[in-house]
C-alpha positions as CSV (number, residue, x, y, z in Angstrom):
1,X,98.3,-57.1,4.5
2,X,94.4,-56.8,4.7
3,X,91.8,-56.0,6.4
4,X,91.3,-59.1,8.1
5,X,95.1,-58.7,9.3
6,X,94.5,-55.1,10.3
7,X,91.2,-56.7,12.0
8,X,93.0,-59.1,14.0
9,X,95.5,-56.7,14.7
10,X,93.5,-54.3,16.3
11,X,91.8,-56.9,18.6
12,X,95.0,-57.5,20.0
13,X,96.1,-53.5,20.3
14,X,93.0,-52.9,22.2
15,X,92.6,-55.7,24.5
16,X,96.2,-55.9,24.9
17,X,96.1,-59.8,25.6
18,X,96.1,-62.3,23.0
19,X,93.6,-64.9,24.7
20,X,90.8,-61.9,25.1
21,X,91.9,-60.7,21.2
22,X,91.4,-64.7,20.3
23,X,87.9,-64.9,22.1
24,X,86.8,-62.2,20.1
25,X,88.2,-63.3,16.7
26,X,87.3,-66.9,16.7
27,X,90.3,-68.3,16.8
28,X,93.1,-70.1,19.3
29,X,95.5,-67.7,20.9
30,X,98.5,-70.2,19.3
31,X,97.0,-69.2,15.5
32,X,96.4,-65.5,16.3
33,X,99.7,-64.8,17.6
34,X,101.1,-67.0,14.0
35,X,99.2,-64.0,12.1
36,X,100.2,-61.4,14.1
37,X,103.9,-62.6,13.5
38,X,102.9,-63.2,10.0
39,X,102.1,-60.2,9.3
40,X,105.2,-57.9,11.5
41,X,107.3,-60.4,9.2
42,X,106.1,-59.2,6.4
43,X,105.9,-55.2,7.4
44,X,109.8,-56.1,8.7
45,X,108.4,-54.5,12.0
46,X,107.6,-55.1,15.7
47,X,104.2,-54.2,16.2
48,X,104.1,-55.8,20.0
49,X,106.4,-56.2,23.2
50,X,105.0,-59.6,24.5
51,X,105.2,-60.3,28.1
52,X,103.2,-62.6,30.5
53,X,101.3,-59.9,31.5
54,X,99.9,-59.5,27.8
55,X,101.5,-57.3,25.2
56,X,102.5,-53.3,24.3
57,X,102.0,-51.3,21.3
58,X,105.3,-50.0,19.7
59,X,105.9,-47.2,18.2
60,X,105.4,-48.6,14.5
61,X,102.4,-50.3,16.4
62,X,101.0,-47.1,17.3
63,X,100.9,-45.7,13.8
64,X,99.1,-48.7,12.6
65,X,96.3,-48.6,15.2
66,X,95.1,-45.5,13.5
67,X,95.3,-47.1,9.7
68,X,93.6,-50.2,11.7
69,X,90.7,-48.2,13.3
70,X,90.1,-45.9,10.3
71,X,89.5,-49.6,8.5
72,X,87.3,-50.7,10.9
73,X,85.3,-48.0,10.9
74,X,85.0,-47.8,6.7
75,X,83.9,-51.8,6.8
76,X,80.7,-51.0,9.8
77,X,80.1,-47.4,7.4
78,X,79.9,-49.2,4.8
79,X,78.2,-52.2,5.8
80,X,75.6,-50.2,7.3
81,X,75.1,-48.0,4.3
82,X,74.0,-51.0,1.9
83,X,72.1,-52.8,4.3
84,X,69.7,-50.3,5.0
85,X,66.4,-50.4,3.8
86,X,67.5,-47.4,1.2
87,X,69.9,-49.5,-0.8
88,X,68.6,-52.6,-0.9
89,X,67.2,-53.5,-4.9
90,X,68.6,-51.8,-7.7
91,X,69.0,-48.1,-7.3
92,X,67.3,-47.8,-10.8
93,X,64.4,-49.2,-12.3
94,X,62.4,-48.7,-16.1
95,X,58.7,-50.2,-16.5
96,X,56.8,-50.1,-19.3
97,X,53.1,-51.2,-20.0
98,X,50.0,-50.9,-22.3
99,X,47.5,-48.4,-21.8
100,X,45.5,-50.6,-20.6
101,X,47.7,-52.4,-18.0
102,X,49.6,-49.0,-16.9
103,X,45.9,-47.7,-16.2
104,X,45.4,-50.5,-13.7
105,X,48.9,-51.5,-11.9
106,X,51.5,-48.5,-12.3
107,X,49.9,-46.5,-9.1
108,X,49.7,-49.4,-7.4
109,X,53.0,-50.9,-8.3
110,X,54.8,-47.6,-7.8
111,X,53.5,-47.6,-4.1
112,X,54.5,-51.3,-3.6
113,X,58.1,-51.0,-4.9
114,X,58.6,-47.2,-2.9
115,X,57.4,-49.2,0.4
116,X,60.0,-51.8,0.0
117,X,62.4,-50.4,-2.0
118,X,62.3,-46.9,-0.3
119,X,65.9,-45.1,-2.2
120,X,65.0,-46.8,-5.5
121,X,64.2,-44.2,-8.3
122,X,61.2,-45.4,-10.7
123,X,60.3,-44.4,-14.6
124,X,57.0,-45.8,-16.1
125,X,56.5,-46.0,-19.5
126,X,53.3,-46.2,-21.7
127,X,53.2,-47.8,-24.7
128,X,51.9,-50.3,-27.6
129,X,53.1,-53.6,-27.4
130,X,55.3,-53.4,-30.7
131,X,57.3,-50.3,-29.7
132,X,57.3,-51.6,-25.8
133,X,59.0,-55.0,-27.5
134,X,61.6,-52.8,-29.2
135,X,62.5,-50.9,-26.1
136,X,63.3,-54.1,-24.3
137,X,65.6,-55.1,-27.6
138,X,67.2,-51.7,-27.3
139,X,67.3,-51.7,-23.3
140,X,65.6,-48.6,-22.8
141,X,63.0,-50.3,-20.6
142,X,64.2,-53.1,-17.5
143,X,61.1,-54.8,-17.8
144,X,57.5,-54.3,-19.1
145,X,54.1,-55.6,-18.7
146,X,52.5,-56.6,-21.7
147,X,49.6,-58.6,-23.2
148,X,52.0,-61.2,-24.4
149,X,51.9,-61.5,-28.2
150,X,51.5,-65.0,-30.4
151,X,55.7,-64.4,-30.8
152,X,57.7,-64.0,-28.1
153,X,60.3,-66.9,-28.2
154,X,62.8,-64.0,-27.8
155,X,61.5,-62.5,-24.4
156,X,61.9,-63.9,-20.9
157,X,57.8,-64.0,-20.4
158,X,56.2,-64.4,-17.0
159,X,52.8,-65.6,-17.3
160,X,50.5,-63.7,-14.6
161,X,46.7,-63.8,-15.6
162,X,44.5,-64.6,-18.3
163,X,42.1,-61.7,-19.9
164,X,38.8,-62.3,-21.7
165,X,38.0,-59.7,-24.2
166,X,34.7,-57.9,-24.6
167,X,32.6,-56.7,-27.4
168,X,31.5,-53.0,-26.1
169,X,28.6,-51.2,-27.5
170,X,26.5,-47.6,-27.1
171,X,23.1,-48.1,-25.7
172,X,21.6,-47.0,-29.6
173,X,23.5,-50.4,-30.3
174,X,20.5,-52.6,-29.1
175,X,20.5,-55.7,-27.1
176,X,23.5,-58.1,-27.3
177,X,22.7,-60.6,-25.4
178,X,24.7,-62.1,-23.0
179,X,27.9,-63.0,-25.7
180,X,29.0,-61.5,-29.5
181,X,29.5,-64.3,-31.8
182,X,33.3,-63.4,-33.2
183,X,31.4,-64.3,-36.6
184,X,29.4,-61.3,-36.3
185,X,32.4,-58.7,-35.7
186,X,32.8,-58.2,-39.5
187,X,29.3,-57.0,-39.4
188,X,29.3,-54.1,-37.5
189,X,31.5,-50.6,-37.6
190,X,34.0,-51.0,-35.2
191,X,36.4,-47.6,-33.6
192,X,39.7,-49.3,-33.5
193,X,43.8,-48.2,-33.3
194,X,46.1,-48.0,-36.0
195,X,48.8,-50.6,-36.7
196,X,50.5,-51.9,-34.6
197,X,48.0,-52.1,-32.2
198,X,47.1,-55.4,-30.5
199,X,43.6,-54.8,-30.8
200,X,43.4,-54.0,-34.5
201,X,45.7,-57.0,-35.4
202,X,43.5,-59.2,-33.1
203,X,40.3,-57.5,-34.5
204,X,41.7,-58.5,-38.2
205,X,42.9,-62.2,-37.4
206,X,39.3,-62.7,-36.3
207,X,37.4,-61.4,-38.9
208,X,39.9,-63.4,-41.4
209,X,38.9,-66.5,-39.5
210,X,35.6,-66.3,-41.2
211,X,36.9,-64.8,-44.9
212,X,36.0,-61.2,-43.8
213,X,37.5,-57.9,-43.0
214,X,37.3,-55.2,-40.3
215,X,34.8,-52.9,-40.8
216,X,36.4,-49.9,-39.6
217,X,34.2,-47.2,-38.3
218,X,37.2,-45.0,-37.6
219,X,40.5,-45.1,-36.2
220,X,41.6,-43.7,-32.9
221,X,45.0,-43.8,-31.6
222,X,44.2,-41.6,-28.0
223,X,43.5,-43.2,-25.0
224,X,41.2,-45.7,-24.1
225,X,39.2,-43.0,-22.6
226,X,38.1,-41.2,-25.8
227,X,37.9,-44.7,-27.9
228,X,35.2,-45.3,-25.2
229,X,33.7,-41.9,-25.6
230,X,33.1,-42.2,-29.7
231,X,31.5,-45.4,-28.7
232,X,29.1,-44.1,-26.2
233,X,28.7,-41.2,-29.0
234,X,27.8,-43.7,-31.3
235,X,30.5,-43.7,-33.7
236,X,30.9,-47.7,-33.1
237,X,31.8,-50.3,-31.6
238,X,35.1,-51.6,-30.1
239,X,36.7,-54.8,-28.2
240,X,38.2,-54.3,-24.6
241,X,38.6,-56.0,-21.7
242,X,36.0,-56.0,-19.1
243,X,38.2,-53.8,-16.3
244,X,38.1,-51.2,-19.2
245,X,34.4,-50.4,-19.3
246,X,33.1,-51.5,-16.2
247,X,32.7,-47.9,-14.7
248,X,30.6,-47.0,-18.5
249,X,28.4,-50.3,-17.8
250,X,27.3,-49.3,-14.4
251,X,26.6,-45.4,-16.1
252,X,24.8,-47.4,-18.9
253,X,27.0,-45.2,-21.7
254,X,28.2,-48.3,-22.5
255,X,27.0,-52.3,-23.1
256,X,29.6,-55.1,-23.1
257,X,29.3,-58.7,-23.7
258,X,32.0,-62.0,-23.8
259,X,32.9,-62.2,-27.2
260,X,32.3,-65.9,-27.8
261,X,32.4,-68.7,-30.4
262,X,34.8,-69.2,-29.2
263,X,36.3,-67.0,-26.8
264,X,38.8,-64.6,-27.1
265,X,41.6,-64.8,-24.3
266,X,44.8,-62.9,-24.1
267,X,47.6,-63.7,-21.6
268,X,49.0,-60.6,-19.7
269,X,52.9,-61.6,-18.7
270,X,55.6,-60.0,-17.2
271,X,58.9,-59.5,-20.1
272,X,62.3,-58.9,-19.8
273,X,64.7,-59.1,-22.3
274,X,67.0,-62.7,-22.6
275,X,69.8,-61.4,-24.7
276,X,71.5,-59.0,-21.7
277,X,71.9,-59.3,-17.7
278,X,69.1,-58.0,-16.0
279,X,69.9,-55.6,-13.7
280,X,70.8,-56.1,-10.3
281,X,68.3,-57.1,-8.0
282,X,65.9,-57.2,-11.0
283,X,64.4,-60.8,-10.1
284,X,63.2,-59.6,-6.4
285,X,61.7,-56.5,-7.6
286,X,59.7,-58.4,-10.3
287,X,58.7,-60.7,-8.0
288,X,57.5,-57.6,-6.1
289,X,55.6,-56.4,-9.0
290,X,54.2,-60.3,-9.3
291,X,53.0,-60.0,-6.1
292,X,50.8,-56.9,-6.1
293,X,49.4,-58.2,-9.4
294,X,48.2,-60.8,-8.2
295,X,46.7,-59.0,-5.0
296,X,44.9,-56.8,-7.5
297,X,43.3,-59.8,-9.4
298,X,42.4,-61.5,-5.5
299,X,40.8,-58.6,-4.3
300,X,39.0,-58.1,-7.8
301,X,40.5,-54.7,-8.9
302,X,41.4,-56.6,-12.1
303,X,37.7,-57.5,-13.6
304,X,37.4,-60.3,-15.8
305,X,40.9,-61.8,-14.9
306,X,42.0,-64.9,-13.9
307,X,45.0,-65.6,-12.2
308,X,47.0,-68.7,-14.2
């Protein structure tokens, strides 16, 4: 017996004709009234006295009408329940990003997903790239993103947008020009992060390019925020992107120029682990995330991006 047979059943019991019950099934009287013996054949009871005039509820018939309705009811609860707007997308989701990037997308993204996914129940995470690409290899985060690194065969990477970096500078600094030559970043003190920060392993690759070292000013592992503040205090000089320090530029703390010869690009891409399931509903709520990046790069609340 199951619910379908209770379903049919109960189509019958409350119509109490088996053309009607048929209509309302989708099927021909002859092969409804086949279940409906089917099924009292194999409950060894009489659920119906057929006559011309339609049919009657036994006893045993009776009883089931109850097991029958309480069914019915559970099914439209139920379907009701998970179709609504609450519980559609995962119930559960973790994000991670950069500073950089969480700066610029999580308030955005966390009133995106809330609109459409309104029962879903959000954790962002901040972090650099190297520990952000061991909490997807542990699955402590769903999904992250990340300014995608030179090695990520391992991660499911979703390229979005493309960044170009900027040399930034305190007034005291003197003109720059309108682009820093990478050849000259060995030249001048720079406020950088510790390993394994992207920028100090990009800052290093560049300088090597040309048989030279970082010349580290000082190392700052805070925010964005105060590495831009020892700049403008004259402490250095630093590489971000452009939506970083355009608020400083406009103040005139800070000067920032293309770094160039050539050009320094990074790729910012959404990750997700391929060695375990993603969660369920994972690919509609990225694509959600997708989407409002994007809108934030159209309407230029992402400066100096490019969408790819």
């Amino acid at each position: 017996m199951t619910s379908e047979d209770l379903l049919m059943f109960l189509s019958v019991a409350t119509s109490g004709n088996f053309s009607r019950a048929a209509i309302e099934v989708g099927l021909s009287q002859s092969a409804l009234s086949r279940k409906i013996s089917t099924l009292e054949a194999e409950l060894n009871i009489r659920l119906f006295y057929r006559s011309g005039r339609g049919v009657v509820l036994t006893e045993p018939g009776h009883r089931l009408v109850k097991y029958a309705t309480e069914v019915k009811e559970l099914l439209e609860h139920a379907t009701a329940d998970l179709s609504s707007p609450e519980h559609q997308g995962p119930s559960s989701i973790v994000l991670a990003a950069q500073p950089t990037i969480a700066k610029i997308l999580f308030g955005s993204i966390g009133k995106a997903l809330k609109q459409e996914y309104p029962g879903i129940k959000m954790r962002f995470k901040e972090g650099l790239g190297g520990y952000i690409r061991e909490w997807i290899a542990n699955g402590e985060i769903d999904a992250a993103i990340v300014y995608l690194p030179e090695n990520h065969a391992s991660l499911g990477a979703d390229v979005i947008l493309r960044e170009q970096l900027y040399f930034v500078a305190p007034p005291e600094f003197g003109p720059i020009g309108k682009g820093f030559p990478v050849e000259r970043l060995a030249s001048v003190p720079l406020v950088l992060p510790a390993h394994p920060h992207g920028l100090r392993v990009l800052a290093e690759s560049l300088t090597a390019r040309f048989s030279r070292s970082v010349n580290l000013s000082m190392e700052c592992d805070a925010s964005v925020y105060i590495t831009k503040q020892l700049v403008a205090e004259n402490c250095g000089c630093t590489i971000l992107p452009l939506v970083s320090v355009q608020e400083e530029m406009r103040k005139g703390t800070l000067q920032a120029v293309p770094l160039i010869n050539p050009e320094i690009i990074r790729d910012v891409a959404i990750i997700s682990a391929r060695n375990r399931p993603p969660i369920p509903s994972q690919r509609q709520v990225l694509e959600t995330v997708r989407q409002q990046i994007v809108h934030l790069v159209k309407c230029g609340a992402w400066a100096g991006a490019t969408l790819v």
